[in-house]
N, C-alpha and C positions, 0 to 999 in steps of 0.2 A: 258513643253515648255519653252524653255530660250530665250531671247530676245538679241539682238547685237546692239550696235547703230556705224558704221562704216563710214568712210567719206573720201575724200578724201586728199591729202596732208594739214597741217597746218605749214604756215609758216609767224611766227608771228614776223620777223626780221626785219630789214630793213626801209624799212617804213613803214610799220604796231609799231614799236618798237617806233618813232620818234613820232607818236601820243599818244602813254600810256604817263602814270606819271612819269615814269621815263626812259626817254631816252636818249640810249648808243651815246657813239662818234660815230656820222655818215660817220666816214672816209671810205670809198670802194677803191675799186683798178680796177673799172672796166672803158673800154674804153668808154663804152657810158656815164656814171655819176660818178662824185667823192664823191659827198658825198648823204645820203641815205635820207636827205631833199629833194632831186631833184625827189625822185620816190613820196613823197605825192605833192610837186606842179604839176609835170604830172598827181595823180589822179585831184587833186581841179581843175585842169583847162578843165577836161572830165566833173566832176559831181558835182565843185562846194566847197562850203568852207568845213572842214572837222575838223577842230580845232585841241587843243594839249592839252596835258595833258588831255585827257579823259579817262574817268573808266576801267577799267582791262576789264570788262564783255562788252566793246564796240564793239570790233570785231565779236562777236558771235551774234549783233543783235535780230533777232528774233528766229534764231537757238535753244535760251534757251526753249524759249516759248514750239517748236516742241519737245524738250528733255524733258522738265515738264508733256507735253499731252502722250509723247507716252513711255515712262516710259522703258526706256531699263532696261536689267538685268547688262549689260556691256559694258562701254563707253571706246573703243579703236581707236588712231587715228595716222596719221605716220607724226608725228614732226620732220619738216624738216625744224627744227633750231636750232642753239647752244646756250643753255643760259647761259651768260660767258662776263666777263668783258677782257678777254684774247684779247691781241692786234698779238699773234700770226697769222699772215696773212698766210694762205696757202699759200706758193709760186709760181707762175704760173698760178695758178684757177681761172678763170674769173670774178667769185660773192661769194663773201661771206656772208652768213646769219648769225646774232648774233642777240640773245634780252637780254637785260640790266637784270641780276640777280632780279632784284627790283623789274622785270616785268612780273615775274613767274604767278602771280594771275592771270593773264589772262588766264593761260592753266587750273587753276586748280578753276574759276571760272564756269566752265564748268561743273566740278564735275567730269573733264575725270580719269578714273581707267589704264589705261596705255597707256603709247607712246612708240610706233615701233620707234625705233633709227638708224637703217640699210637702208642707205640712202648716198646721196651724198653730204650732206651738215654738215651733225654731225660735221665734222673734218673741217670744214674752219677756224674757228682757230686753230688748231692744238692739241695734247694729252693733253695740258694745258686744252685749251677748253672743251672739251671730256672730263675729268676727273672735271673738277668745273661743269658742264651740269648733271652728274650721281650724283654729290656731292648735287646740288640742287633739283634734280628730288626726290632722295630717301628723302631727308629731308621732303620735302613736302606732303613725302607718297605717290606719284608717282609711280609706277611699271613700268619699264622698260625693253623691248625687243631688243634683235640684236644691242648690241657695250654694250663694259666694260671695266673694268682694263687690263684683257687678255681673250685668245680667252676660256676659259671653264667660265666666264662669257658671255662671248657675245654670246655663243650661246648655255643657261641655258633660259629655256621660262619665260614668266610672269606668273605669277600664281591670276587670280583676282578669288577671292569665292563670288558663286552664292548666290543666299536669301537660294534656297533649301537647305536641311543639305547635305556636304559632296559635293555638286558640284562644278565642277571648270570652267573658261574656261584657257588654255595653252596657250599663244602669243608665236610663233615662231618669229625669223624676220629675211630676206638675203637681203644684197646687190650685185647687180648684178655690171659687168661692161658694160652693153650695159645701164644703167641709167648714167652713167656718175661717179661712182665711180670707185678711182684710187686702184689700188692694193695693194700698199704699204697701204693702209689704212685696210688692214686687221688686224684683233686681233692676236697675239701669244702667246703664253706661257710668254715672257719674256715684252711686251706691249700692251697696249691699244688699241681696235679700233674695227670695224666692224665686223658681221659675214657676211663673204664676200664669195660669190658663183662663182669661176670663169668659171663656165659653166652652162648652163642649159641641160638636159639632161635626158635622162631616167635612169643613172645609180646614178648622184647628187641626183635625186629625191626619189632612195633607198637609198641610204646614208643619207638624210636630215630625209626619213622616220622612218630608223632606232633608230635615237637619237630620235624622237617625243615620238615611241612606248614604249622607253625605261624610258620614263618619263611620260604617261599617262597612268590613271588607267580608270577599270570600270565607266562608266559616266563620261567622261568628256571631253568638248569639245573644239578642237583643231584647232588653227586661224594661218595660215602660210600668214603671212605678207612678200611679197616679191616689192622689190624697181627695178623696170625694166621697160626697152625699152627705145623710144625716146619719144621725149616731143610732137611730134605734129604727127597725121600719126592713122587711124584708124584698119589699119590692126596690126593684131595680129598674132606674127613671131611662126612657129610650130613652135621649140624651147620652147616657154613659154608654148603651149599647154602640150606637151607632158611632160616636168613639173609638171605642175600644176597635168595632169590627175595621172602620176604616184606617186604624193605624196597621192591623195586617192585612187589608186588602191592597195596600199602596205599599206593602212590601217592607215598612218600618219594623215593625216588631215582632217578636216571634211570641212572646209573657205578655199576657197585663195583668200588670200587680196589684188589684188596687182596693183600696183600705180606707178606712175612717169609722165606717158602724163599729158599733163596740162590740157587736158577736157576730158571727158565720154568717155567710150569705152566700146564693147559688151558685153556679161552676157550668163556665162552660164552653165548650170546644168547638171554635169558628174557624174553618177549614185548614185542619188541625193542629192550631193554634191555642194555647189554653188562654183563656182568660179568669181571672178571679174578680170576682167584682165586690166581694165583701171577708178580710182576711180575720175579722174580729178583733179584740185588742191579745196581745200576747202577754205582757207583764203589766200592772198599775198598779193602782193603791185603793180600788173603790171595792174594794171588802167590806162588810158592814152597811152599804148605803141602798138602800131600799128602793123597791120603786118599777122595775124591769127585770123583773125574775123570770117572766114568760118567754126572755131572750136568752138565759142563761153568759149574763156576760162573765162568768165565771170559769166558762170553758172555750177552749181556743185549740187550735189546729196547727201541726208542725207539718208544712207539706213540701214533698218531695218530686217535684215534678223531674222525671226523665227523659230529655231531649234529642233526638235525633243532631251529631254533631258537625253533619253536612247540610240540613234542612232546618233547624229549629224545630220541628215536628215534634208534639208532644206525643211520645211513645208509653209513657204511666204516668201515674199521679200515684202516690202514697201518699196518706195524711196520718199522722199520729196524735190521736187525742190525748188531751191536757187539759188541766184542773188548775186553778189557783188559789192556792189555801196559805193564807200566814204570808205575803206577800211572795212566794215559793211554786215553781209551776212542779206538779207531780202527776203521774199517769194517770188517766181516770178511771174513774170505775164503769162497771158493766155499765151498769144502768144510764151512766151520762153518755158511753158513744154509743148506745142504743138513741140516744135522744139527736146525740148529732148526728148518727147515720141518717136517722127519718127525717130530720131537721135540710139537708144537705139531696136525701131523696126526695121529698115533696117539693122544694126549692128548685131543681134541677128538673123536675118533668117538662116542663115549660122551653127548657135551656137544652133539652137533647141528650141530659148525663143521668146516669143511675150510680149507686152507693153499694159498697159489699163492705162488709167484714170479718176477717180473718178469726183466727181461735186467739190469738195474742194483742186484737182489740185495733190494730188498723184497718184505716180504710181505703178504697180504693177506689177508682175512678172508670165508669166504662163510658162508652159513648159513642 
């Protein structure tokens, strides 16, 4: 049995960046705030003082704690920020996410074994960006999935090795453009940038399968991190389904990871394969900002799927709910994983899975 610890988006830019030890110029180009101090006074003034210059390991709160107890085999998550001192501003793009090179410990005080890069935010600074982000991620001994120098990087998997001898698991990673990546941010032969899927489809998802098959051997298990849809919106577009399913019906993937809503979305196990089709955001900065409270994007999910280590066969799912208070993830209370169990239960009718929870406030997966 191999163990996975999965989560939703990490994005440690912005003002998450403005509180660590060493924080980037907060210059933004965005219409609602100019500089990226104005997103930590919106949180302090929802939840209170929040200080600066605090520990690398701050943001992760109690999250270590549930990483220490439940002991994955492999910590993958989809950082969705540029770490780079690059002042190259996307042109046009409404937010830009950076965190200060200095402030890498915080991802890697995690102990995460690799970051999904295939995402709409890698490139807000530009191939400059992208290219100082790969240059510090591999230094750090990071593994990285989806965006690279050119495109037979960017879409070459991660390779993290299991305890057992000779076991792997494979990160795959796509950007999609209904998440909000632009095109031209694709990888080529001749530059830098994403693995970028301009369709979802049943014939992409033999195509994406192909290359998995072509690089997985005997045992080993295979994580298709996909970066799609819209930010707020429970329903799940066929399109993504039929994706998802034909990446494991054509034998490619055993996960799909896939992420961009900014809260929860339904779960579901296609011939017994998990798929995730909405992971929520895991870390940000949008405390204070009003507007989709009936989403709760303030609660997110630490899940544990356990895999059969000769089949990929999803044999559980644990999820641990999380809160995010003071830019800090902490255990939630009753009343929120009551909201995400029901949240995750009505979601999942449709999807074949039902929701329980334990006396100690996880959930878990039947199906």
């Amino acid at each position: 049995m191999s163990k996975l610890f999965l989560c939703g988006d990490v994005m440690t830019g912005r003002g998450i960046d403005q509180v660590l030890p060493h924080a980037g110029k907060p210059d933004l180009f965005e219409s609602y705030i100019r500089s990226a101090v104005g997103y930590v006074q919106l949180a302090e003034r929802a939840s209170g003082s929040i200080g600066r210059g605090l520990d690398f390991a701050y943001p992760w709160g109690e999250a270590l704690a549930v990483l220490a107890e439940r002991r994955p085999d492999a910590r993958i998550i989809n950082l969705e920020t540029a770490v780079t001192a690059s002042d190259d501003a996307q042109p046009g793009k409404g937010i830009h996410y950076r965190m200060h090179p200095d402030n890498l410990p915080c991802i890697t005080s995690a102990r995460i074994d690799c970051c999904a890069l295939a995402n709409n935010h890698v490139l807000d600074w530009g191939r400059a960006g992208l290219a100082e982000t790969l240059m510090l991620l591999y230094a750090a001994g990071l593994r990285t999935a989806g965006a690279g120098r050119d495109a037979q990087e960017a879409e070459a998997p991660a390779v993290v090795e299991l305890p057992a001898a000779g076991a792997r698991v494979l990160v795959f990673a796509y950007a999609t453009p209904t998440s909000g990546t632009p095109a031209d941010w694709a990888a080529t032969r001749q530059r830098g940038g994403v693995n970028f899927l301009g369709e979802l489809s049943g014939r992409s998802a033999e195509r994406a399968a192909e290359t998995m098959l072509q690089h997985r051997r005997a045992g080993d298990i295979v994580v298709a991190s996909v970066h799609w849809g819209d930010n707020w919106g429970f329903d799940i577009p066929r399109e993504e389904r039929t994706f998802a399913h034909g990446l494991i019906d054509a034998g490619g993937a055993d996960v799909v990871y896939g992420h961009s809503s900014h809260h929860v979305k339904g779960i579901e196990v296609h011939r017994g394969k998990l798929v995730l089709y909405g992971c929520g955001d895991f870390l940000n900065d949008y405390e204070g900002i009003s507007g989709h409270e009936e989403y709760r994007p303030d609660l997110s999910l630490m899940y544990f799927p356990a895999l059969d280590a000769a089949t990929g066969e999803l044999r559980a799912l644990d999820a641990v709910p999380m809160r995010i208070r003071r830019f800090r993830l902490e255990r939630a209370a009753a009343d929120d994983v009551s909201w995400l169990r029901g949240t995750l239960e009505r979601e999942g009718r449709a999807l074949g899975t039902r929701v329980t929870a334990d006396a100690q406030g996880a959930l878990s997966l039947a199906w």
